[in-house]
C-alpha positions in Angstrom: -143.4 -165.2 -240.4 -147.0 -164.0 -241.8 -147.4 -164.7 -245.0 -148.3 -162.1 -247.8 -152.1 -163.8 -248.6 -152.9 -163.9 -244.9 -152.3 -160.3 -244.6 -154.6 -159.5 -247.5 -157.7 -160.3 -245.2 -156.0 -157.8 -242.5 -155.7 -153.6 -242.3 -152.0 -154.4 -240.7 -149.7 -154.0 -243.4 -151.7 -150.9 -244.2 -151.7 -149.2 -240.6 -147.9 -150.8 -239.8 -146.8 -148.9 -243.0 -149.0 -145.2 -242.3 -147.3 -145.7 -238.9 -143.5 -146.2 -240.2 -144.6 -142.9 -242.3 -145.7 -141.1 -239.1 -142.2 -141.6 -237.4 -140.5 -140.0 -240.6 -143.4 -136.9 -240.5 -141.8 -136.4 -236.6 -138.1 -136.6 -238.2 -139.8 -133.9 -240.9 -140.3 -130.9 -238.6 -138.9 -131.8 -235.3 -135.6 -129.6 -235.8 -137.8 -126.8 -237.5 -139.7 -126.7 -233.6 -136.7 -126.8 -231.6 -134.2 -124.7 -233.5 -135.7 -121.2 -232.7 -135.3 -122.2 -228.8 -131.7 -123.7 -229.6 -130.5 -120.6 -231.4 -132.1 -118.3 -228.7 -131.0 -120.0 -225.4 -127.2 -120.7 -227.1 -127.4 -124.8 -225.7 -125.3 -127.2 -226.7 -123.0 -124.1 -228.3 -126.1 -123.5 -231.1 -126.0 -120.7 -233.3 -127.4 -120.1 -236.7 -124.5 -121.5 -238.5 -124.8 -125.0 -235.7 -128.6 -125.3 -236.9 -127.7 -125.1 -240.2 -125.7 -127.5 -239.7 -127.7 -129.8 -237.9 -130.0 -129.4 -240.1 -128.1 -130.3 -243.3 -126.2 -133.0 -242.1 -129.0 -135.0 -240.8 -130.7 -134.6 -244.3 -127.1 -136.0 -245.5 -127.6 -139.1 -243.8 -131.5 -139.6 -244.8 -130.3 -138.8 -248.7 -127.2 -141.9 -248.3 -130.3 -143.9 -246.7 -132.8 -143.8 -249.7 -129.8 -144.0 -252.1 -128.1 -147.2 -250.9 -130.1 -148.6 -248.4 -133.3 -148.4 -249.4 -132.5 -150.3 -253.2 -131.8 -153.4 -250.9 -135.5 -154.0 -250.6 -136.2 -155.0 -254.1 -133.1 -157.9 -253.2 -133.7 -158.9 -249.3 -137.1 -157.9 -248.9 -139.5 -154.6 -247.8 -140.2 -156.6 -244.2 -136.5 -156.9 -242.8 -135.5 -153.3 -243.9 -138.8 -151.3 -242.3 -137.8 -153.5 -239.4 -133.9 -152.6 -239.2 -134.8 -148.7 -240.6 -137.4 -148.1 -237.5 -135.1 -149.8 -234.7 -132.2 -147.6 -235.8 -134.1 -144.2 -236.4 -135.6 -145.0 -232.6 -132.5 -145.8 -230.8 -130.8 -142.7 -232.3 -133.6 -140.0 -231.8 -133.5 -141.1 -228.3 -129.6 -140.6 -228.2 -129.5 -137.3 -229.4 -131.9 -135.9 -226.4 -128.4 -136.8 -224.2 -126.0 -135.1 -227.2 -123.4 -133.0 -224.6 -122.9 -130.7 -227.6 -123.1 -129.4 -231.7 -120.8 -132.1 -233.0 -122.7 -135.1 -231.4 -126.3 -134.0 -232.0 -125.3 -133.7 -235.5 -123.7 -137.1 -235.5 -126.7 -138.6 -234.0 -128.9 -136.8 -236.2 -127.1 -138.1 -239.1 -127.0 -141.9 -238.3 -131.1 -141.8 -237.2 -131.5 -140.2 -241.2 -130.0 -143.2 -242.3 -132.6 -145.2 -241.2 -135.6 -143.0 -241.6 -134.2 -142.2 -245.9 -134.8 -145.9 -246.3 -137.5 -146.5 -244.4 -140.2 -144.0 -246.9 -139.3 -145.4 -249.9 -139.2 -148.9 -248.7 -142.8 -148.4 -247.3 -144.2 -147.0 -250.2 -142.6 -149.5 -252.0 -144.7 -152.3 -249.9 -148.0 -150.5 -250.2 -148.0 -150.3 -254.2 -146.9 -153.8 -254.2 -150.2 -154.6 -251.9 -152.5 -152.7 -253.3 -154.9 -153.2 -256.2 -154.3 -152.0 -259.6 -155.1 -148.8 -260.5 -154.7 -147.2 -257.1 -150.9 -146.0 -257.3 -151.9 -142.6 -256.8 -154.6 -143.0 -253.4 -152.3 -146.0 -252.0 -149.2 -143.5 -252.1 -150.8 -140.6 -250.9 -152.8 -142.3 -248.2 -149.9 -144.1 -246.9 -148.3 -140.4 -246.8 -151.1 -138.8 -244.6 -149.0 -140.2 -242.2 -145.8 -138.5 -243.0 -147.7 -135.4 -242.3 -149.6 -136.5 -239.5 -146.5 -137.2 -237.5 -145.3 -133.6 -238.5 -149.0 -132.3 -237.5 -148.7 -134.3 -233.7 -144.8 -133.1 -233.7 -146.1 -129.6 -234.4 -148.8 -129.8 -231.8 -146.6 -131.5 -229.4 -143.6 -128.5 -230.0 -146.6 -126.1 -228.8 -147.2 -128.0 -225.5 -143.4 -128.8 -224.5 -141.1 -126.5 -226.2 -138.7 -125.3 -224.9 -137.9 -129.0 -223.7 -136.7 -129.8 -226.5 -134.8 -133.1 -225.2 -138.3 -134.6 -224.2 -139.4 -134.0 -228.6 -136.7 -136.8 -229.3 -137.2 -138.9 -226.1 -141.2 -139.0 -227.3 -140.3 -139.7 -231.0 -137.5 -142.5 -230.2 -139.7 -144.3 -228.1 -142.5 -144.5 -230.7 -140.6 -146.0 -232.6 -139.6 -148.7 -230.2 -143.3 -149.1 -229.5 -144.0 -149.6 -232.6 -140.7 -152.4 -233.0 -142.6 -155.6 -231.8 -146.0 -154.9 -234.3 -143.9 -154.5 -237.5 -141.9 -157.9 -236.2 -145.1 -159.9 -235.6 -147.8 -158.6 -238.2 -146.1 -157.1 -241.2 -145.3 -160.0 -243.4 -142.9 -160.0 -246.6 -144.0 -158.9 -250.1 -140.8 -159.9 -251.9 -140.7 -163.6 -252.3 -144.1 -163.6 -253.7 -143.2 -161.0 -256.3 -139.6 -162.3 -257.3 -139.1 -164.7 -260.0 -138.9 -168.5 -259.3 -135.8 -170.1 -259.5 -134.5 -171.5 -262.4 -136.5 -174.0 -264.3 -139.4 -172.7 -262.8 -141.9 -170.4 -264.1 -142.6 -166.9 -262.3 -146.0 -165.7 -261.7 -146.4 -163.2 -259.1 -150.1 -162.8 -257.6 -152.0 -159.5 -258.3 -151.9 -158.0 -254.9 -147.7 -158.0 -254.9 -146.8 -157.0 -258.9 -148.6 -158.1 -261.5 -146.2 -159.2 -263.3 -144.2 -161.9 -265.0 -140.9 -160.5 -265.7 -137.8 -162.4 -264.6 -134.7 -160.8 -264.0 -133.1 -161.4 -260.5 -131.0 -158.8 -260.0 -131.7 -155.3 -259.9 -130.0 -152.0 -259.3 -129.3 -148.5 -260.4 -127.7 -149.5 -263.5 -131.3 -150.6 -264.8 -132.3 -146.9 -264.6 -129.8 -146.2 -267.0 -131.4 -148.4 -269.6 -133.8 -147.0 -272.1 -136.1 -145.1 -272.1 -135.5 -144.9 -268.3 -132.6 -141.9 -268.6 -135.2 -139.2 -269.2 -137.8 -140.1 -267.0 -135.0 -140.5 -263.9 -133.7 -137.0 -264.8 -137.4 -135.4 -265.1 -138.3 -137.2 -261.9 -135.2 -136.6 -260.0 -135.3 -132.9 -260.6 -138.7 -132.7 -259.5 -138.1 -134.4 -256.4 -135.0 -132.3 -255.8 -137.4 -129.7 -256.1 -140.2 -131.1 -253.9 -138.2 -131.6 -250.9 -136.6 -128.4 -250.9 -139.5 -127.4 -250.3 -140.7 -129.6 -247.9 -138.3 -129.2 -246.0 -137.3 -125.7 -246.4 -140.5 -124.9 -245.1 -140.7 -127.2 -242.4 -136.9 -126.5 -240.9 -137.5 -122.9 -240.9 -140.7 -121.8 -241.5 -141.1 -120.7 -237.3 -137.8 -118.6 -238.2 -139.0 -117.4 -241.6 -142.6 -116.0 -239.5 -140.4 -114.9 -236.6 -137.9 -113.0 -239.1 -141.0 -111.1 -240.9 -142.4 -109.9 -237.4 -144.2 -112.7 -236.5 -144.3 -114.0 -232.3 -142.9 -117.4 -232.2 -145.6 -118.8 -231.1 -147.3 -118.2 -234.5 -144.7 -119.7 -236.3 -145.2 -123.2 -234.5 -148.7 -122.9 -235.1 -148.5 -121.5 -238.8 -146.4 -124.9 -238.8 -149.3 -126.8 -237.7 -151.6 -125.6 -240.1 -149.0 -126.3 -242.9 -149.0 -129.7 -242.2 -153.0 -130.2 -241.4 -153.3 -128.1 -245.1 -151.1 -131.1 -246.0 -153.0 -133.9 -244.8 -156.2 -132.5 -246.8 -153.8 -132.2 -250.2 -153.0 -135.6 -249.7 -156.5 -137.2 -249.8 -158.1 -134.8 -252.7 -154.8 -135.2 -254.9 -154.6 -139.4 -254.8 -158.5 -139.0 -255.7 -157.8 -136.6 -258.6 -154.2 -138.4 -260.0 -156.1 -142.0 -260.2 -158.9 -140.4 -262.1 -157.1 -137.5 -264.2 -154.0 -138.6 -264.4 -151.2 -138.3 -262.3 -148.9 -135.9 -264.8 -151.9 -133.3 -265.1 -151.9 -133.3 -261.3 -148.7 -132.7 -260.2 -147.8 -130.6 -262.9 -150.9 -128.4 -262.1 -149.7 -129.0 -257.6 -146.4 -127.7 -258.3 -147.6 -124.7 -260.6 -150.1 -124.2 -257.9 -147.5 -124.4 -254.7 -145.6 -121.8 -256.6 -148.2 -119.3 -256.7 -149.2 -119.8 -253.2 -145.6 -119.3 -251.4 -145.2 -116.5 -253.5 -148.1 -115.2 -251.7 -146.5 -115.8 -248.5 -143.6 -113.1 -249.5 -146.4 -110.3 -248.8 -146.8 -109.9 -245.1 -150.6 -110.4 -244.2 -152.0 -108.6 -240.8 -155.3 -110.1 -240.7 -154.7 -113.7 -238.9 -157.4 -115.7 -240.6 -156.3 -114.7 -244.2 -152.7 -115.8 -242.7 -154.1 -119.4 -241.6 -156.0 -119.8 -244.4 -153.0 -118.6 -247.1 -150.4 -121.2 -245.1 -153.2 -124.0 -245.2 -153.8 -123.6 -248.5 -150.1 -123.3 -249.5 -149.5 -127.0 -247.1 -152.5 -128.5 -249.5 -150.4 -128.5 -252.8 -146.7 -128.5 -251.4 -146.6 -131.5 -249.5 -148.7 -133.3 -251.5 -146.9 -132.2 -255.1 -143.9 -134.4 -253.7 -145.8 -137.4 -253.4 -147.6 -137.5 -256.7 -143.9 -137.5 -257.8 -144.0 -140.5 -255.6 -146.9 -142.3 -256.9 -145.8 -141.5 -260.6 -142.7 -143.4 -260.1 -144.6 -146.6 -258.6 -146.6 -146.2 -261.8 -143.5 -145.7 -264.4 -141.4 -148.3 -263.0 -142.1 -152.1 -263.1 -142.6 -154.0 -259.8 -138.7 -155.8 -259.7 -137.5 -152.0 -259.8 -139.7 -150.1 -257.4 -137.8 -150.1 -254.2 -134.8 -148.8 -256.6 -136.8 -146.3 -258.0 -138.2 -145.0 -255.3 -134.6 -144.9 -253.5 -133.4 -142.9 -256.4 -136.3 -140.3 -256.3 -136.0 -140.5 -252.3 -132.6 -140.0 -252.7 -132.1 -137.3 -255.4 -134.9 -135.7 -253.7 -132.5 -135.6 -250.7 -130.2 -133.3 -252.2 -133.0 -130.9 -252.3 -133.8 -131.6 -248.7 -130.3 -130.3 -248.1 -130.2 -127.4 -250.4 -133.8 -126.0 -248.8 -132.8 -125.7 -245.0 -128.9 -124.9 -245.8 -130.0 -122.1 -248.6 -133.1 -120.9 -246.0 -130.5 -120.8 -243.2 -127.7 -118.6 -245.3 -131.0 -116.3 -245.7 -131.8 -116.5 -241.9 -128.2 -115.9 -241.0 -127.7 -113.2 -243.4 -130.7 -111.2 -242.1 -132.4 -111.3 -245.3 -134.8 -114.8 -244.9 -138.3 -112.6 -245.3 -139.4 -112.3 -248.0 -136.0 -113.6 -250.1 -136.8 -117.2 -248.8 -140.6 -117.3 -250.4 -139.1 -116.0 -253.3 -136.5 -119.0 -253.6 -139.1 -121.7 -253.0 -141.8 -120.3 -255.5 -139.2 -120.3 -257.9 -138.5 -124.1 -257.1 -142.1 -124.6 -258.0 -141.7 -123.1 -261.3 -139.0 -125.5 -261.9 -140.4 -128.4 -260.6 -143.5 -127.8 -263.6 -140.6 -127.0 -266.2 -138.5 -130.7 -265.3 -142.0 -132.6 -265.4 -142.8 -132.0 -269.0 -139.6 -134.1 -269.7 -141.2 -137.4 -268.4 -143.5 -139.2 -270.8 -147.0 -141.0 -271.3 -146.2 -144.1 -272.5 -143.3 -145.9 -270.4 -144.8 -148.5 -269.5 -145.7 -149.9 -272.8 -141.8 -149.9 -273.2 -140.9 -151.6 -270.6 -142.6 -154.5 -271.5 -140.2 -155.0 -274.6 -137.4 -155.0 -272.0 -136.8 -158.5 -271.5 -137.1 -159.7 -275.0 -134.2 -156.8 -276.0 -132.1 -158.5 -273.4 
């Protein structure tokens, strides 16, 4: 197995990780392309209440995933998890392209999001134990262009093949098996050079893995119920509740949102498209901004931001470049909001806890995930999705800014004293 200091004088960790992140951008909007041909055509027995679903119960299974999967990579190792996550994501995705009805594409869809909730936090995880200090915020967000690249090629690809929608999850299963034997052979493990040596040893992790000293072997959930953790888990958990409700609110049903307000379907995959390039620009200008202003001032000011924007959206617009150019903008600060929640956690939390607190975020962030596609789909079912939806996600914005004054300055300083209050 590569070691960690070999890897240093290689881009592989970095591209192997951006990769891992460009499967879980497919997972992101996949469903959101294929639904509106589902519900139309009546396969499989689909209906509105079958997408939604679908769509919730798949979101279940990545929520479980980041909440008790992907805390296992702060004890066994980042490597071996990204490994496992990607080869069971892939052999799933590609079973649900053969689901005979409802039941067992939502099955499916709920065992690959077991994988694929572990697999994000896990990566991100990696990266911000590899990169240098001070770069939290452009190592998360960079290794999250590929989240949104993924749903940008998924997007394009939904344009060229829909409405075979079997061949989206044959294309995005077997990516992932591709990409299988590269993770095995060049992605080497970050964990034993950042835990602790054994007893009667000293610890002393190397710069590029955690920069740190501390040495406590076990970790868990229970540590973010220590002080002065409490309040910074609730501030960030509410704000990535609120993140992904958006993210994937608007990913899920955004085509059906477009399509309810008047729009021709075809503009809805393509409005989806330039949601998620908008998002891959808002990723690269807010890691720039966060490492030199300050993460909190950023995402407080990307999530007051997102709200204004989708509230925006509520008012039809007829001329199609303001359209493009309102949806592109809205993608800049709405994807990118939830991962400067990211980046502020790998900055909050000490090394020994960052798989556990990204996992929490992740997962708690699930539950929004849920929440977003199952609320957007009562709306779509009900008839009343346009404008109502834009209205529900501007107000998640609003509380997003509201949960993120909570969280302080100065926890890191505290954390330091940990060990000696143990």
């Amino acid at each position: 197995m590569p070691t960690m200091s070999s890897a240093r004088r290689s881009q592989w960790p970095v591209w192997l990780c951006w990769l891992a992140m460009v499967l879980d951008g497919f997972d992101l909007v996949v469903l959101g392309t294929v639904i509106p041909t589902l519900i139309k055509t009546g396969e499989l027995g689909f209906d509105a209440v079958g997408a939604t679903f679908a769509a919730t119960i798949s979101l279940v299974g990545v929520g479980l995933g980041a909440l008790f999967i992907a805390p296992l990579s702060d004890k066994f190792g980042r490597r071996k998890l990204l490994i496992a996550c990607v080869a069971g994501f892939s052999l799933f995705t590609v079973g649900i392209a053969f689901a005979p009805n409802v039941a067992v594409f939502s099955i499916l869809r709920l065992l690959a999001g077991l994988g694929l909730g572990a697999c994000l936090p896990a990566a991100l995880a990696y990266m911000n134990d590899y990169a240098p200090a001070g770069s939290a915020g452009k190592s998360t967000t960079r290794t999250m262009t590929g989240y949104h690249v993924g749903a940008v090629a998924t997007a394009l690809l939904a344009i060229l093949i829909v409405p075979n929608w079997r061949l989206m999850f044959i294309i995005g299963g077997v990516a992932g098996l591709v990409l299988l034997p590269f993770l095995w052979a060049k992605l080497p493990e970050s964990l034993p050079e950042a835990a602790p040596a054994k007893v009667g040893g000293s610890a002393t992790a190397p710069a590029a893995v955690g920069r740190s000293t501390e040495t406590a072997p076990k970790t868990g959930f229970r540590d973010l119920l220590q002080k002065p953790y409490p309040v910074v888990a609730v501030g960030i958990g509410i704000a990535s509740f609120m993140g992904l409700l958006l993210v994937y609110g608007l990913n899920t049903w955004l085509p059906q949102l477009m399509a309810a307000a008047g729009y021709p379907v075809s503009t809805g995959l393509t409005l989806l498209l330039v949601l998620n390039l908008g998002a891959v620009a808002g990723l690269f200008l807010a890691g720039v901004l966060a490492d030199k202003h300050g993460t909190k001032k950023i995402v407080l000011l990307w999530f007051g931001l997102s709200a204004v924007f989708l509230a925006i959206l509520s008012v039809k617009i007829q001329n199609e470049f303001l359209l493009n150019a309102a949806v592109f903008v809205t993608g800049i600060f709405v994807f990118s909001s939830q991962v400067l929640v990211y980046a502020w956690v790998s900055q909050l939390f000490p090394a020994r806890l960052r798989g556990t607190a990204l996992g929490f975020a992740a997962g708690v962030g699930r539950l929004g995930a849920i929440v977003g596609p199952a609320v957007t789909g009562t709306l779509v079912a009900a008839n009343i999705a346009y404008p109502a939806g834009f209205y529900v996600f501007a107000a998640a914005g609003v509380l997003a800014v509201a949960a993120l004054f909570l969280v302080p300055h100065e926890v890191k300083t505290v954390e330091a004293n940990v060990p000696a209050e143990r």
